[in-house]
C-alpha positions as CSV (number, residue, x, y, z in Angstrom):
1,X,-3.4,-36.7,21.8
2,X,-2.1,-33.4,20.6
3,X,-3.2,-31.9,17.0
4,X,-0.9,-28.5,17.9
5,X,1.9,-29.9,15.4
6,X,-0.8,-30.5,12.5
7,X,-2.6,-26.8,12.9
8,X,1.4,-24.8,12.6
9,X,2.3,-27.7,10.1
10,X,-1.1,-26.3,8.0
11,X,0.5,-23.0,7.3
12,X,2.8,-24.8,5.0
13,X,0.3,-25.8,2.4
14,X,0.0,-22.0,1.5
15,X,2.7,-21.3,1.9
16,X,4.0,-23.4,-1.1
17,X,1.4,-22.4,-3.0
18,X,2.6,-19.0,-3.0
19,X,5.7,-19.8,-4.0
20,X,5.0,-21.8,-6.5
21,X,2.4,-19.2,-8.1
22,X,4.9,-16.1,-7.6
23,X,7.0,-16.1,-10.6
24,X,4.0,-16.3,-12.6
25,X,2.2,-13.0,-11.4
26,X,3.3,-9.6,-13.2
27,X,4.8,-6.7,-11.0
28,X,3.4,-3.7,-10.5
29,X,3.1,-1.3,-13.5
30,X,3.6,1.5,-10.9
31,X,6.6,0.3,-9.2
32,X,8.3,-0.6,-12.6
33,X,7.5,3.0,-14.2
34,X,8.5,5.1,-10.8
35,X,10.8,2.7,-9.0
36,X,12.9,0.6,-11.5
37,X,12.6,3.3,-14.1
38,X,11.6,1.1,-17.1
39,X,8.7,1.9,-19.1
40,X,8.6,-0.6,-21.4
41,X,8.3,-3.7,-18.9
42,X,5.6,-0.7,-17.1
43,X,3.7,-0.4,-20.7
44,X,3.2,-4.3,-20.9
45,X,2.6,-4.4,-17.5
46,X,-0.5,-1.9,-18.0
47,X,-1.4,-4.2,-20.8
48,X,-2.0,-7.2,-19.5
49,X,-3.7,-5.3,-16.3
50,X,-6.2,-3.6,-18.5
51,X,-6.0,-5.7,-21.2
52,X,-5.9,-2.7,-24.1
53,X,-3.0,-1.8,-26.3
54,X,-2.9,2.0,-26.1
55,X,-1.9,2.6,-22.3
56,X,-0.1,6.1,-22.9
57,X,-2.7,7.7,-20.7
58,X,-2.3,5.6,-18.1
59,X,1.6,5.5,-18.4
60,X,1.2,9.5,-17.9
61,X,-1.6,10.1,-15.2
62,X,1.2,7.9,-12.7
63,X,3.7,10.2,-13.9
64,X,1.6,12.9,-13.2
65,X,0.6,12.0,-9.9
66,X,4.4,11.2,-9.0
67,X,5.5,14.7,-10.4
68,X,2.4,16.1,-7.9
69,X,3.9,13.9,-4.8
70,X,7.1,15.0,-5.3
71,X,5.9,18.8,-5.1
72,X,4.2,18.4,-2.0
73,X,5.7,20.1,1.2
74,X,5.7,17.7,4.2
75,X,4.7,19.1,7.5
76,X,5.7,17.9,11.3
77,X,3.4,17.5,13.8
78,X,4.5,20.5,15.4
79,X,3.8,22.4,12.6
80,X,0.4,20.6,12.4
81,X,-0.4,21.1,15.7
82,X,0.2,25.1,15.7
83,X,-2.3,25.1,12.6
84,X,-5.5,25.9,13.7
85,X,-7.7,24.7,10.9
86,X,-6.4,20.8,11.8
87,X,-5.8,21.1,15.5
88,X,-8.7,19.9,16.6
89,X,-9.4,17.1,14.2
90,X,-6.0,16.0,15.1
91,X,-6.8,15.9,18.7
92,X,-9.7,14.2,18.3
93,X,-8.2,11.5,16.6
94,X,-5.8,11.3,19.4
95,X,-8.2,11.4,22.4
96,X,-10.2,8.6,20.4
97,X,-7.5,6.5,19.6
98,X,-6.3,6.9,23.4
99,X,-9.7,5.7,24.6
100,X,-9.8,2.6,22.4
101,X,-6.4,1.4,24.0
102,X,-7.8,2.1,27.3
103,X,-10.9,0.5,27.1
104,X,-9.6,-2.6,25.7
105,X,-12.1,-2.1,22.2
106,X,-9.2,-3.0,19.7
107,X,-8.8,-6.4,21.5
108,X,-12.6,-7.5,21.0
């Protein structure tokens, strides 16, 4: 007597949960401002999130921070790896990483 078929069959209880619950649950005040450009849906968003009516400053520090990401220069590993100052953090990272595969850590 097999219980396989009832332990995969358990996933679908949460499964219908969540997709029951889903419509109900607000979207991301972040991804509404800087992704589907609408700042009113974003301002009621932040509303109900922080539960105040003046969000402004919240509505601006995103923008802020997406103006800042958008000014940053992106550098290739290359480039990282011929800059001193980060070289050898970087290859420490790597050598470390390496040994964890090897060693078999990440499976325990």
């Amino acid at each position: 007597e097999s219980r396989w078929p009832f332990l995969f069959g358990a996933i679908i209880v949460p499964s219908l949960i969540q997709v029951v619950i889903l419509p109900f649950l607000p979207e991301s005040p972040r991804y509404l401002l800087l992704e589907k450009h609408n700042r009113s849906k974003a301002e009621k968003a932040f509303q109900r999130f922080l539960g105040k009516d003046d969000v402004s400053h919240e509505i601006e520090e995103v923008l802020a921070e997406s103006r800042a990401q958008r000014n940053t220069k992106l550098v290739s590993v290359v480039q990282l790896l011929r800059t001193r100052a980060v070289r050898w953090q970087i290859l420490t990272v790597v050598v470390t990483m390496g040994c964890y595969q090897l060693c078999g850590l990440n499976a325990v």
